[in-house]
C-alpha positions as CSV (number, residue, x, y, z in Angstrom):
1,X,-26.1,-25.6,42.5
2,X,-25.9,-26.1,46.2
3,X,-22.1,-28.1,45.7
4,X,-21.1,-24.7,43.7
5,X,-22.4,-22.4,46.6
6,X,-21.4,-24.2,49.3
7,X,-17.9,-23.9,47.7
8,X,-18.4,-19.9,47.4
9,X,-19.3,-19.7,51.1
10,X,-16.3,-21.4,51.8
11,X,-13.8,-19.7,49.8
12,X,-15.3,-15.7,51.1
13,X,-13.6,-14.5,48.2
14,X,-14.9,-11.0,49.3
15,X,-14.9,-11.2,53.0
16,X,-16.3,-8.3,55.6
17,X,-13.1,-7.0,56.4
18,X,-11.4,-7.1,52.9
19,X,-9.9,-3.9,51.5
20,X,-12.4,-3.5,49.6
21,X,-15.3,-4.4,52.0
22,X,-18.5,-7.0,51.1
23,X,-19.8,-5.0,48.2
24,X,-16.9,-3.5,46.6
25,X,-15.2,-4.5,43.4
26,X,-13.3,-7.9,43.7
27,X,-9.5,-7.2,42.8
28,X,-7.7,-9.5,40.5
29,X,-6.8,-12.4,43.0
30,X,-10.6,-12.7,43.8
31,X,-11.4,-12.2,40.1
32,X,-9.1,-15.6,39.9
33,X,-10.2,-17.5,42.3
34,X,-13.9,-17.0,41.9
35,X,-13.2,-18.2,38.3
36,X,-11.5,-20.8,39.7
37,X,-14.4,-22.2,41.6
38,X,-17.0,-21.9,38.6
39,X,-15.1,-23.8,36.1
40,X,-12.8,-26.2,37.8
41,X,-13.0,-28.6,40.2
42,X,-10.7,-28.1,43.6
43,X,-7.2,-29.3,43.0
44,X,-5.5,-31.9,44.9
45,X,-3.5,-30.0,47.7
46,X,0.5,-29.5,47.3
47,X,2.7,-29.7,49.7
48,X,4.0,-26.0,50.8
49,X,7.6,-25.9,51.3
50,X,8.6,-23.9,54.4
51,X,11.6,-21.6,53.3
52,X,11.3,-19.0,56.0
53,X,9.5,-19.6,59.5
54,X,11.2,-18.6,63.0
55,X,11.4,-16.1,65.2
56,X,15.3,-15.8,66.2
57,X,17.4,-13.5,63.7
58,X,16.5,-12.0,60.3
59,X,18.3,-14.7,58.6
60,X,14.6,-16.9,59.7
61,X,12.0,-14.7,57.7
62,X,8.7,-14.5,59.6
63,X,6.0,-12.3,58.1
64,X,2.4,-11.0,57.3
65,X,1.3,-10.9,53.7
66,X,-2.4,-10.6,52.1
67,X,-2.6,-13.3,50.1
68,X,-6.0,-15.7,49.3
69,X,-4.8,-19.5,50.3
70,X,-6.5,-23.0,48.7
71,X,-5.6,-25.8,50.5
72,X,-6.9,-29.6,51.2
73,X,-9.5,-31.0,49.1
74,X,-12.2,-27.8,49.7
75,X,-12.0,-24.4,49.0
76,X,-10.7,-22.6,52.6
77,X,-11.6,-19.4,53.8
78,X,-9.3,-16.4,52.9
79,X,-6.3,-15.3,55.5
80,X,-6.5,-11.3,55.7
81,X,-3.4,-10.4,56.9
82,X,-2.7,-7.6,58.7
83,X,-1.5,-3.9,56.6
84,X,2.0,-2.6,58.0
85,X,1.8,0.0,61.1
86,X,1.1,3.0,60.2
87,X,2.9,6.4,61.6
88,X,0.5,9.0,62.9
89,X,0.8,11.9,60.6
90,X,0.3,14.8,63.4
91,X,2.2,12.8,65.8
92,X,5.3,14.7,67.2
93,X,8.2,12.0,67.3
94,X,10.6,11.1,70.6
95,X,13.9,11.1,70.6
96,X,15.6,8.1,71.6
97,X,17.5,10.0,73.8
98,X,14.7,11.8,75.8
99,X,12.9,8.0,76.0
100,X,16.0,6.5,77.5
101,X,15.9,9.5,80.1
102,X,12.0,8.1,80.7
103,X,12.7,5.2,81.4
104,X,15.9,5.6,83.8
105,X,13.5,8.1,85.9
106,X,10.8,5.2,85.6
107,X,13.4,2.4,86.8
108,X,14.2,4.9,90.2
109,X,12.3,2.7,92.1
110,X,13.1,-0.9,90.5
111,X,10.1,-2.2,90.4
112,X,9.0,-4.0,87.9
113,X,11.4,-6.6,88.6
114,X,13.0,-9.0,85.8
115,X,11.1,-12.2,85.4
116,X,12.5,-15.1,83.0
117,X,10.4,-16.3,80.7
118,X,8.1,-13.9,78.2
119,X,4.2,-13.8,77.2
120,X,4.5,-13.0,72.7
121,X,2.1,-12.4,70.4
122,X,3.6,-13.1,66.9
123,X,3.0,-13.4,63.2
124,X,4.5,-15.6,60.8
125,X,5.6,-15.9,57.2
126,X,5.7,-19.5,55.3
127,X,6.8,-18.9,51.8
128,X,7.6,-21.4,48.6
129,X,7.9,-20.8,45.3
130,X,4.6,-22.5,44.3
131,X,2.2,-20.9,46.4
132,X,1.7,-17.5,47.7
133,X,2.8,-16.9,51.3
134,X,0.7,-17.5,54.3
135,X,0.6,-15.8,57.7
136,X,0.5,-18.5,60.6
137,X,-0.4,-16.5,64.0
138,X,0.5,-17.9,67.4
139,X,0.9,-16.8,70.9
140,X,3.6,-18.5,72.9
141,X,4.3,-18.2,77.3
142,X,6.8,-19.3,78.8
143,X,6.8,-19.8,82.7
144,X,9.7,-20.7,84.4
145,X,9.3,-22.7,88.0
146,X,11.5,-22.4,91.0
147,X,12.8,-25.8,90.7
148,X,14.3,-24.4,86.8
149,X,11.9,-26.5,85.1
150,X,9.7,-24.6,82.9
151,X,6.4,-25.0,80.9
152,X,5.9,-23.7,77.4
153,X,2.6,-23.3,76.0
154,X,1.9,-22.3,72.0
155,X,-2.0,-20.8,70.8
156,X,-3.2,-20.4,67.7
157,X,-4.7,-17.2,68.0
158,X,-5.1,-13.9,65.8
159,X,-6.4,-10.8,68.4
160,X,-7.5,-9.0,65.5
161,X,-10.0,-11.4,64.5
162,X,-11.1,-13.0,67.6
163,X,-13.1,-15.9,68.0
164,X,-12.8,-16.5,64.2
165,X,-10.3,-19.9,62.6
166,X,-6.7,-19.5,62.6
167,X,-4.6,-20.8,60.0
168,X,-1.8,-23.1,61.1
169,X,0.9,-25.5,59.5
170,X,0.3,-28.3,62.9
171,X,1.5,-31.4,60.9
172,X,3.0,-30.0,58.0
173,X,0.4,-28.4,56.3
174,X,-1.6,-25.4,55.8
175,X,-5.2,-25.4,57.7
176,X,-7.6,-23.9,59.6
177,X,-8.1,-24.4,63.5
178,X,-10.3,-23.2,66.1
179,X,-9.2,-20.0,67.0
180,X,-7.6,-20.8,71.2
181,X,-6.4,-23.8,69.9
182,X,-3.3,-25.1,71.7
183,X,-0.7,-26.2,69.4
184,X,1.6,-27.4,71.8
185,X,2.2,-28.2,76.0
186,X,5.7,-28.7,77.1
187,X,6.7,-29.2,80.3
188,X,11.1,-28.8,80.2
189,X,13.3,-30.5,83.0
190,X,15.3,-28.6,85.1
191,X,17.9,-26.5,83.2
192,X,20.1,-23.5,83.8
193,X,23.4,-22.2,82.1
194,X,25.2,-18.5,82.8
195,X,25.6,-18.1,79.4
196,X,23.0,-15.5,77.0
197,X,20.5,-15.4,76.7
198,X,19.9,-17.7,79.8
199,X,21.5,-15.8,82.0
200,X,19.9,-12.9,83.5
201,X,20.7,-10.2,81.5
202,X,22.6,-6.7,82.8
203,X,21.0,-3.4,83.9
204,X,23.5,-1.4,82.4
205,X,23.9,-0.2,79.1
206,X,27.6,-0.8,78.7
207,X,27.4,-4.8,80.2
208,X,23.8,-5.3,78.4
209,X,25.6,-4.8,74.7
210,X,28.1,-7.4,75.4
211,X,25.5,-9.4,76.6
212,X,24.0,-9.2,73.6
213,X,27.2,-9.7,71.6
214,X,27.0,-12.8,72.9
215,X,23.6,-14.1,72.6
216,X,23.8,-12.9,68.6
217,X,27.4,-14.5,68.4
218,X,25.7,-17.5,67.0
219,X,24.6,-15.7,63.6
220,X,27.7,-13.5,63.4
221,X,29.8,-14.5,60.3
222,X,32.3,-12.1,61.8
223,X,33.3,-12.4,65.1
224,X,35.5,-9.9,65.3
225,X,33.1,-6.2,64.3
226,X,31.0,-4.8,66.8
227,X,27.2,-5.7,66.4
228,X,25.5,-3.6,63.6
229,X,22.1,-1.9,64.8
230,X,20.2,-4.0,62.4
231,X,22.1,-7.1,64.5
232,X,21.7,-5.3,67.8
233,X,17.6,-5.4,67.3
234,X,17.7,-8.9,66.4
235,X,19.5,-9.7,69.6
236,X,17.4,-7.8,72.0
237,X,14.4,-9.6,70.2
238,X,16.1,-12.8,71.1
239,X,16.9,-11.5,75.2
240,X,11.9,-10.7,75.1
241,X,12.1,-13.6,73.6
242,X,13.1,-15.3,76.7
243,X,12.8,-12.6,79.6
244,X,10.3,-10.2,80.3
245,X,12.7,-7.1,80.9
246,X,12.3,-5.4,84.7
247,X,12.3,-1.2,84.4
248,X,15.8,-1.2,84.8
249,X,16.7,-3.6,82.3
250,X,14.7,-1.9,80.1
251,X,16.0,1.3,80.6
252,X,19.6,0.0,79.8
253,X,17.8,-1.4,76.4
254,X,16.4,2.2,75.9
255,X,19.5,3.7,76.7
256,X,21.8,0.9,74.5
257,X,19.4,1.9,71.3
258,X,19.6,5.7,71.8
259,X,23.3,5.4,71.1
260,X,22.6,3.1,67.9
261,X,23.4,4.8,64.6
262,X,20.6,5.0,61.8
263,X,17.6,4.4,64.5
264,X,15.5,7.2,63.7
265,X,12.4,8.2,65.8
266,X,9.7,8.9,63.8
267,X,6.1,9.4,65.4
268,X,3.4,7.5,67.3
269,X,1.5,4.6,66.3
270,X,-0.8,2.3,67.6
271,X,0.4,-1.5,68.2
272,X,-1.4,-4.7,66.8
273,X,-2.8,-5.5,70.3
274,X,-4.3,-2.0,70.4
275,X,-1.1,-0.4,72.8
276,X,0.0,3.5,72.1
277,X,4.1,3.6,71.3
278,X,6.3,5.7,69.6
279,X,8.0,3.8,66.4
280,X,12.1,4.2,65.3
281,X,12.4,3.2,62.4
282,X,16.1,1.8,61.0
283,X,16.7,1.0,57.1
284,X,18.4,-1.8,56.5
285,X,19.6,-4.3,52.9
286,X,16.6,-5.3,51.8
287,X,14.3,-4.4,54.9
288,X,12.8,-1.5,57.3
289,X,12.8,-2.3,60.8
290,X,10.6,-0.5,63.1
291,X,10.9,-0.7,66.9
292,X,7.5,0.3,69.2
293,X,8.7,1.5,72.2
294,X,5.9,2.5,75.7
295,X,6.5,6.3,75.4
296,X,6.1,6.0,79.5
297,X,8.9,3.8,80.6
298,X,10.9,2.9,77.7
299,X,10.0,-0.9,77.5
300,X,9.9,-2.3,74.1
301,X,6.2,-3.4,73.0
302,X,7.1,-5.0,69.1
303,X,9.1,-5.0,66.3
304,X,7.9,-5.0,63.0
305,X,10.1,-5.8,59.7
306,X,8.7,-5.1,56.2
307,X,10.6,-5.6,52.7
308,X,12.0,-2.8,50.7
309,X,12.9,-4.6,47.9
310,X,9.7,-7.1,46.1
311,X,10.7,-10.9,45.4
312,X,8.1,-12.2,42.7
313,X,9.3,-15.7,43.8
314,X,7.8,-15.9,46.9
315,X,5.1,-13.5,46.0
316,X,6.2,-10.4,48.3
317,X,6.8,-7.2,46.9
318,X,8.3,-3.8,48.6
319,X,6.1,-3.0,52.0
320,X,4.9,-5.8,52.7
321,X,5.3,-7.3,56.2
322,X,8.2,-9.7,56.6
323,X,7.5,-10.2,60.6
324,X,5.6,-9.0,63.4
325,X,5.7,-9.7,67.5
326,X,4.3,-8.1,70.1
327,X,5.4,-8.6,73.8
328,X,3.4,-8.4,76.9
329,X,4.2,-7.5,80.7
């Protein structure tokens, strides 16, 4: 009895902050996998194969989904992951344009200044046709030096759960790690180049989306078309991916996405680091993204991405979160 028990604690197929709390019914995963754990012994673990794990362009799918995860030879905890943002229902919406005009009155004085390197908080999807997907959080900073070296430093760590094990794939695999953990310590050699996104990017609006032409150039089949907004939001996720934007950088972003067609405002929500924005929202093939902008200044806080269209081979289905960041000033 005390194997079988021990093997219940471990596998929490009800935990605290479930949907359906500690003594609600169990849905029909944890139905599964309790059944699972009184009837047969744990199997051998499999080797997950990454299909989608990155940060760079929506072509690299990173993502949140629920899903209960059995790895190595004993029964792991569950991985809740995190619901998609919701909108504020009595929340009044900004227009991008009105933002944009925020954020040039809050870039009068030019201070912040630009500063390379960024500070991200992200979530990420690893999917494979054998097992259900699993949501690998991190936090990454990069510092950059005077003498162009630069350090880059990569947590496991989940804010909404802190203190408690964080699931990563360190070495290849699925497993749980002490939340803080430091995944990796890199210490880069002096480097520079004047090309994007290395170069410091533009405080206008009309130099900053060439810039970013640029930067995306490298997942453009096309060449030749002007950057679709879908496109244009993966390239300014690649520029806070390596620069935390000054005020007036940022009000050239706000001002560059006020003139994109499709992105909607529509209301205020509350970030997954606890940070007020207001959410525009653009539809895209296969996918919603939706921007969190500071309704103060104009800076962009996150982007979130969740499917519109369910793939029962990977185990997502339409609303669930395909990827998640969150930058920090």
């Amino acid at each position: 009895m005390a194997d079988e028990l021990e093997l219940l604690r471990g596998a929490n197929p009800v935990p605290a902050d479930g949907p359906h709390y500690g003594d609600g019914p169990l849905d029909h995963t944890a139905e599964r996998r309790l059944d699972l754990l009184l009837n047969q012994r744990p199997a051998a673990p499999r080797r997950r194969t990454r299909l989608a794990w990155g940060l760079a362009a929506t072509a690299v799918v990173t993502a949140l989904v629920s899903a209960l995860l059995l790895t190595g030879q004993t029964t792991a905890p569950a991985v809740a992951a995190p619901r998609p943002l919701v909108v504020r229902a009595d929340s009044t919406p900004v227009s991008l344009d009105r933002l944009a005009e925020r954020a040039v009155r809050a870039a009068a004085t030019g201070s912040p200044g630009l500063r390379k390197g960024t500070h991200v908080q992200s979530w990420s999807l690893a999917m494979s046709e054998k097992d259900p997907p699993i949501t690998l959080p991190q936090e990454t900073i990069v510092r950059w030096n005077r003498d162009d070296t630069h350090t880059e430093i990569v947590v496991a760590t989940d804010p909404r759960h802190p203190g408690r094990p964080v699931l990563t794939d360190e070495g290849g695999e699925p497993r749980l790690v002490d939340d803080g953990k430091v995944l990796s310590r890199r210490t880069y050699p002096p480097s520079w180049s004047d090309a994007p996104p290395q170069s410091p990017p533009p405080h206008d609006a009309v130099r900053l989306h060439d810039y970013l032409e640029e930067a995306q150039r490298a997942f453009l089949a096309d060449h030749s078309r002007p950057l679709s907004t879908a496109e244009l939001l993966d390239a300014a996720k690649i520029l806070l991916d390596h620069w935390t934007l000054g005020a007036r950088e940022s009000a050239a972003l706000a001002r560059l996405l006020a003139d994109a067609e499709g992105l909607r405002p529509a209301g205020q929500v509350t970030d997954r680091l606890g940070r007020r924005g207001q959410a525009y929202v653009y539809d895209g093939e296969g996918s919603r993204q939706m921007l969190i902008m500071d309704p103060a200044d104009g800076a962009v806080l996150g982007l979130e991405v969740t499917f519109t269209r369910g793939d029962p081979r990977f185990g997502v289905k339409a609303g669930d979160v395909m990827s998640y960041s969150a930058w920090m000033r």
